[in-house]
Backbone as CSV, one residue per row, in Angstrom:
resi,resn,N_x,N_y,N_z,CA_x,CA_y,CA_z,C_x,C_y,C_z
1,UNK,-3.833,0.719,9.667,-3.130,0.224,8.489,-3.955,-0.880,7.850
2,UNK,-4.177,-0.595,6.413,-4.584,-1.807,5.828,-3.985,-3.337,5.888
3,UNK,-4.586,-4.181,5.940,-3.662,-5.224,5.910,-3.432,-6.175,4.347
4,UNK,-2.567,-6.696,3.698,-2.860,-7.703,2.535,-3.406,-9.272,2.993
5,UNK,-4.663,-9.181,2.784,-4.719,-10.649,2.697,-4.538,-12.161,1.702
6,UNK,-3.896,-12.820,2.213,-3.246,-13.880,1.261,-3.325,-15.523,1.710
7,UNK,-3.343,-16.370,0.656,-3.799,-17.551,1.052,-2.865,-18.096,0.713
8,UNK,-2.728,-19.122,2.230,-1.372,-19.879,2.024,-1.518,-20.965,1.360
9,UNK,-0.287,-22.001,0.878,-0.382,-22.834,-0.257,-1.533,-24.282,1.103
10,UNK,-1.353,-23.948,2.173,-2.657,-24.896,2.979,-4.216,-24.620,2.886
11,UNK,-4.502,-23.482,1.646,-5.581,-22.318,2.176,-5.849,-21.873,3.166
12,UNK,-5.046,-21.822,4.092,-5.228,-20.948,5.358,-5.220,-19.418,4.741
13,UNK,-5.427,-18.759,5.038,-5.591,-16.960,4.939,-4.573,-16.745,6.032
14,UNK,-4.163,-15.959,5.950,-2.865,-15.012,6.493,-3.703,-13.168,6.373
15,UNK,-3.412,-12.659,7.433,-2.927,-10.901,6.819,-1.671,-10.252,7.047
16,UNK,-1.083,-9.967,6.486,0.466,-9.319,6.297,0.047,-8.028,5.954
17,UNK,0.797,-6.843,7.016,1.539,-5.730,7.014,2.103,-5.417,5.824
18,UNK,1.538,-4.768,4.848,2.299,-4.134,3.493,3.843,-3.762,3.898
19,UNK,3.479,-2.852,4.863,5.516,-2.312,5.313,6.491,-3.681,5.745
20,UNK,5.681,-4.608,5.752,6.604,-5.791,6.102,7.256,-6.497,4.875
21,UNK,6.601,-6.761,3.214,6.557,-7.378,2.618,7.940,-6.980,1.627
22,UNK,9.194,-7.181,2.013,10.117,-6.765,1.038,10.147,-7.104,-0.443
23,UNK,9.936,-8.518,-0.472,9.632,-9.017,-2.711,8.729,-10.010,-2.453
24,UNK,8.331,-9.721,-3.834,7.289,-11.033,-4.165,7.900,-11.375,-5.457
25,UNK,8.089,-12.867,-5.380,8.448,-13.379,-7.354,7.504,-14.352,-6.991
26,UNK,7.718,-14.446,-8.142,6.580,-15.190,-8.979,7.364,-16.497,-9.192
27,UNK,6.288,-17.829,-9.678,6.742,-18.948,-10.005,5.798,-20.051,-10.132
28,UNK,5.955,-20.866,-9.964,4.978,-22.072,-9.963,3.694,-21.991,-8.898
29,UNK,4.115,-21.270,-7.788,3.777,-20.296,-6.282,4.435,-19.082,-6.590
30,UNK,3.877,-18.176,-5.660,4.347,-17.091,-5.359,4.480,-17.002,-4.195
31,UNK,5.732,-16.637,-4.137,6.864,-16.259,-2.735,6.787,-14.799,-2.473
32,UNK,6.645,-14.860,-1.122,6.671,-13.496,-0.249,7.272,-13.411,0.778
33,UNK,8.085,-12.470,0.318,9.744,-12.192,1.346,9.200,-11.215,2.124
34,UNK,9.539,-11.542,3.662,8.789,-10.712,5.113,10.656,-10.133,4.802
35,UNK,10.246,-8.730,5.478,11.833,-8.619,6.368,12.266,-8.468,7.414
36,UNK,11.516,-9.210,8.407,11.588,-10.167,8.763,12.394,-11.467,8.735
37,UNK,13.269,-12.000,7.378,13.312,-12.963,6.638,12.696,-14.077,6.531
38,UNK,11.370,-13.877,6.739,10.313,-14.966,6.752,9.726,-14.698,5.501
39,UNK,10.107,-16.527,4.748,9.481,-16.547,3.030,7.791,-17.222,3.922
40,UNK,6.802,-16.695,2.999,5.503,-17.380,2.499,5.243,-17.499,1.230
41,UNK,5.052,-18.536,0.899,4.353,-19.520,-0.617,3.263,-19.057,-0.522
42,UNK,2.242,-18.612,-1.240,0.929,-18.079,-1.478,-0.064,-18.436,-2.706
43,UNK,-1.244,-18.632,-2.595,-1.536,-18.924,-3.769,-2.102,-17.862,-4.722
44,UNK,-2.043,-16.822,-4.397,-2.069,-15.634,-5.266,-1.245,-15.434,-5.994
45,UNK,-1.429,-15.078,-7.602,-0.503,-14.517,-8.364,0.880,-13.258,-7.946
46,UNK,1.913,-13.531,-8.512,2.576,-12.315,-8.004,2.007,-10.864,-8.151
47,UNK,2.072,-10.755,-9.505,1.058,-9.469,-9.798,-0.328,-9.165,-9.274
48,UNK,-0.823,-9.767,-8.617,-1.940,-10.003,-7.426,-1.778,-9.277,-6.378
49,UNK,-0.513,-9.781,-5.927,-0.218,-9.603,-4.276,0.860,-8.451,-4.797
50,UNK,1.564,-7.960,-5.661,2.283,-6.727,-5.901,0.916,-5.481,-5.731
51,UNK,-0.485,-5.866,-6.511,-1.175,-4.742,-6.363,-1.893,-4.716,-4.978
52,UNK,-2.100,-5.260,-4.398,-2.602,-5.546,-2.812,-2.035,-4.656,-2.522
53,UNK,-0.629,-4.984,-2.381,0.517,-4.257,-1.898,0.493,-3.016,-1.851
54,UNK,0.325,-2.349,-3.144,0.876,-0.971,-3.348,-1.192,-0.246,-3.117
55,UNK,-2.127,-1.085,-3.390,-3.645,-0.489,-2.871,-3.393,-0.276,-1.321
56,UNK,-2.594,-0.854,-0.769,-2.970,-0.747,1.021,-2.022,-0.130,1.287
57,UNK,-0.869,0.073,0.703,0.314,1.445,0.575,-0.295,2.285,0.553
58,UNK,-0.928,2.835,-0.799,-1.819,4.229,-1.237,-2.884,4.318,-0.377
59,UNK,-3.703,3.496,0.141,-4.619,3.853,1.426,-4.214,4.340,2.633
60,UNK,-2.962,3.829,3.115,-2.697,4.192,3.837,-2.210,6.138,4.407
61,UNK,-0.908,6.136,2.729,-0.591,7.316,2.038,-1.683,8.635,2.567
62,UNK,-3.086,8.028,1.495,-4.277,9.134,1.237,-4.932,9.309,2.689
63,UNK,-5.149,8.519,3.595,-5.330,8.534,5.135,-4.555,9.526,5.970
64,UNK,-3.270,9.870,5.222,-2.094,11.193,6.038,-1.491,10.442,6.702
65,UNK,-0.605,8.763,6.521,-0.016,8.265,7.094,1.218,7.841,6.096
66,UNK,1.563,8.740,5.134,2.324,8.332,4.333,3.422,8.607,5.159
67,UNK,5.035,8.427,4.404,6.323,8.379,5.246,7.111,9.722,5.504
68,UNK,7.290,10.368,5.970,8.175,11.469,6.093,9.263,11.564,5.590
């Protein structure tokens, strides 16, 4: 599985599990809802980390690991 990588508002780097990432909004930061219910603040744009998202979805998909 691909992973999204994202930088936390400490610049630490994180990688998060696409299948984990329920919403991202946007704001002053961008918030990323685990479900999990674990929020991360990020310093990537929302629309950033929405396309991460759905590139390491579709990689995964085109690999023959899409969902049944």
């Amino acid at each position: 599985m691909t992973m999204v990588i994202l930088t936390a508002l400490n610049n630490l780097r994180c990688s998060v599990r696409p299948e984990l990432i329920a919403s991202v909004e946007g704001g002053a930061t961008t918030t990323v809802l685990l479900t999990t219910g674990v929020s991360l603040e990020v310093r990537e744009p929302a629309d950033c980390v929405r396309q991460l998202v759905e590139r390491a979805r579709d990689a995964h998909a085109k690999n023959g690991h899409g969902r049944r």
